[in-house]
Backbone as CSV, one residue per row, in Angstrom:
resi,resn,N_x,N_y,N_z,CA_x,CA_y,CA_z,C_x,C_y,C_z
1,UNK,73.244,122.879,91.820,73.007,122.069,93.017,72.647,120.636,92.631
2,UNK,73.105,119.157,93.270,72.817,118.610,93.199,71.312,117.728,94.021
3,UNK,70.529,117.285,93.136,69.504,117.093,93.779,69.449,116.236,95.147
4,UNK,69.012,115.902,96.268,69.029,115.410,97.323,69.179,113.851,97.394
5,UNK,70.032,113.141,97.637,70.409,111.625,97.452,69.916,111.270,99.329
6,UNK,68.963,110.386,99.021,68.004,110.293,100.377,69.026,108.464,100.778
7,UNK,69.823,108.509,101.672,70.657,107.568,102.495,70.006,106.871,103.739
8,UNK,70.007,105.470,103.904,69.259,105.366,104.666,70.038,105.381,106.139
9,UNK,69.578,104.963,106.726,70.481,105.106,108.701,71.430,103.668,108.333
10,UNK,70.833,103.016,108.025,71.699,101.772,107.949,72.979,101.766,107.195
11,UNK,73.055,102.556,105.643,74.275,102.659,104.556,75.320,103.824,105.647
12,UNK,74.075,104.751,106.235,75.703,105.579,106.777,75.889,104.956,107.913
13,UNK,75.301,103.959,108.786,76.279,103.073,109.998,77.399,102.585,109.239
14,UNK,76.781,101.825,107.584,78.264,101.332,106.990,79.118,101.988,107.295
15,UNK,79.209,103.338,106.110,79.661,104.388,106.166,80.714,104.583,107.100
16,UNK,80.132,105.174,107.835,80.939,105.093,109.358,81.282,104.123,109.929
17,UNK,81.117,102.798,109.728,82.032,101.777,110.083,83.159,102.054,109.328
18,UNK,83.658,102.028,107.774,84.457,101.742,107.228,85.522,103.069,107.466
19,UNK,85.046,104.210,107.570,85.956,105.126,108.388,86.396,105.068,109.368
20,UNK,85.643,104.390,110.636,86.208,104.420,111.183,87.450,102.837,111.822
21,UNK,87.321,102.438,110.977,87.871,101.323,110.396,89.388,101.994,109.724
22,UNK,89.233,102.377,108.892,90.525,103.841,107.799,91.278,104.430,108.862
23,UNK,90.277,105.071,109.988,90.808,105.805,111.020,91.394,104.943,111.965
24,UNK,91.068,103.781,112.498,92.333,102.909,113.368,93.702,102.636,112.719
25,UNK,93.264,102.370,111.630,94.605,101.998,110.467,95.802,103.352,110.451
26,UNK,94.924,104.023,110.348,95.996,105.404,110.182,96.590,105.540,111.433
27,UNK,95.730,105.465,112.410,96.571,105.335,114.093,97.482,105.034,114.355
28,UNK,97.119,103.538,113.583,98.356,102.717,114.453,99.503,102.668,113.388
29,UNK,99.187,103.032,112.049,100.502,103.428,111.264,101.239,104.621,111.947
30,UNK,100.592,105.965,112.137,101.202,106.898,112.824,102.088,106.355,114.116
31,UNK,101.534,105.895,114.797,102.443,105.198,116.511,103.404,104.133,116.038
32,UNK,103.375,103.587,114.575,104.001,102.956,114.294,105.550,103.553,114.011
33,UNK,105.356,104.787,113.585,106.193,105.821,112.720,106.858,106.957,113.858
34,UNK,105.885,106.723,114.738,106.142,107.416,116.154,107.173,106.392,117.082
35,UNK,106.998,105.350,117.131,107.869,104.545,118.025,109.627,104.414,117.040
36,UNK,109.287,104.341,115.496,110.347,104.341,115.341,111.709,104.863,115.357
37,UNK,110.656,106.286,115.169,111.568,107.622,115.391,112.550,108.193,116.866
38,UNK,110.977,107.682,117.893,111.880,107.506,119.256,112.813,106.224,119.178
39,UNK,112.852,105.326,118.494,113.896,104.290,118.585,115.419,104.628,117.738
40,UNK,115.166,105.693,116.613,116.375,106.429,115.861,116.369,107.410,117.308
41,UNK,116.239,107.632,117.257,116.546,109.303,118.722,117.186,108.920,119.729
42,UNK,116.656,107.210,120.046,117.700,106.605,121.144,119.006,106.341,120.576
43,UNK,119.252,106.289,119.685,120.243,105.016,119.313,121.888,106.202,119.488
């Protein structure tokens, strides 16, 4: 077991900013990849 690494409230707001930061990115790559595909499907 590793011993207990004590984080304060503030490093995991980072934390969770920068994910969820990762996580818009991936979004809008996906809808990116999503619109294109409906644009091959039209054609």
């Amino acid at each position: 077991m590793v011993g207990v690494i004590s984080v304060t409230p503030g490093q995991l707001k980072q934390q969770a900013q920068v994910y969820l930061r990762a996580k818009e990115g991936i979004e809008q790559q996906i809808q990116a990849v999503n619109n294109m595909n409906n644009a091959i499907a039209q054609e």
